[in-house]
N, C-alpha and C positions, 0 to 999 in steps of 0.2 A: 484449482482451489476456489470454491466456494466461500464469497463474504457479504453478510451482512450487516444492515445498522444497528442492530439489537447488541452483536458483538463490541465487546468492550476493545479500547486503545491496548492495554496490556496482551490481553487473550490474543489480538489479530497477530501483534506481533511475534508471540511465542509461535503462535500457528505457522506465519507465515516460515519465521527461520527453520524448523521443523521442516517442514515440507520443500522450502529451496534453499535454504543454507547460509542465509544471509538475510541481513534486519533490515527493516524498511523504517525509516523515520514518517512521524503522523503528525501532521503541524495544523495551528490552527493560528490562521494571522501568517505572521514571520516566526514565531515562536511554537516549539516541539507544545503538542498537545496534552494535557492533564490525562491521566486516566478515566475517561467516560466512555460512556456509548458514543458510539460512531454517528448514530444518530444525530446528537447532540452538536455533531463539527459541521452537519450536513447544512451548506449555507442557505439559503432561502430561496427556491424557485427551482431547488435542481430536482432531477427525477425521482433520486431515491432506489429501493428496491436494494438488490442482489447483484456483486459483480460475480462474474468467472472468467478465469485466465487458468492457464499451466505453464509449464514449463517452456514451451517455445516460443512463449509469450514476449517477446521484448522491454526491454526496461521502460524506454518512452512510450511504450502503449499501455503498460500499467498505469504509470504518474496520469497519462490525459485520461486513461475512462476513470481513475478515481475523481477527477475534478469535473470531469464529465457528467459522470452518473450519480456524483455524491456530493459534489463541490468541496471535494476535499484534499487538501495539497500533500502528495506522498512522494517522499524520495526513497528509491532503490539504493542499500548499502552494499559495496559489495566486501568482498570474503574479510579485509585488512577493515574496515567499518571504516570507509572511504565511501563517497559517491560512486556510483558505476553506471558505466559507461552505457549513453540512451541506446547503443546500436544493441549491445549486447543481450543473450538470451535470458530468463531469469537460471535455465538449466544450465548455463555454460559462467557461471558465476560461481559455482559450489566447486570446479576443478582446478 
């Protein structure tokens, strides 16, 4: 999956559960993020740009390259819209 900051809060999310089966929370601060561009959450001094990940992707190496590349804090939900587990795959979440 393909994302970037131009992509709004809603859209990434529809996207993502779409494509792995479970919702990702998009926070800004401690608090779930407004509906904007992605852009807009992206804190000050980070890289920017475009992620990509799939499926075999691990849940804690999503959450670090989005604070990574974008400065922005993402939690993986898994299937029950619970936190899921950093070990676990994003493709072994949707079974």
């Amino acid at each position: 999956m393909k994302v970037d900051q131009r992509k709004k809060v809603s859209s990434f999310q529809a996207d993502f559960k779409k494509e792995f089966g479970v919702g990702i929370r998009v926070y800004k601060g401690v608090k779930l993020a407004d509906d904007v561009a992605l852009k807009s959450l992206t804190e000050k001094g980070s890289k920017g740009g475009a992620i990509d990940f799939g499926g075999n992707t691990k849940v804690k190496n999503v959450e670090k390259i989005f604070k990574e590349e974008m400065g922005i804090k993402v939690q993986v939900e898994n299937k029950k819209g619970g936190l899921a587990d950093n070990d676990a795959t994003l493709a072994s979440l949707n079974r």
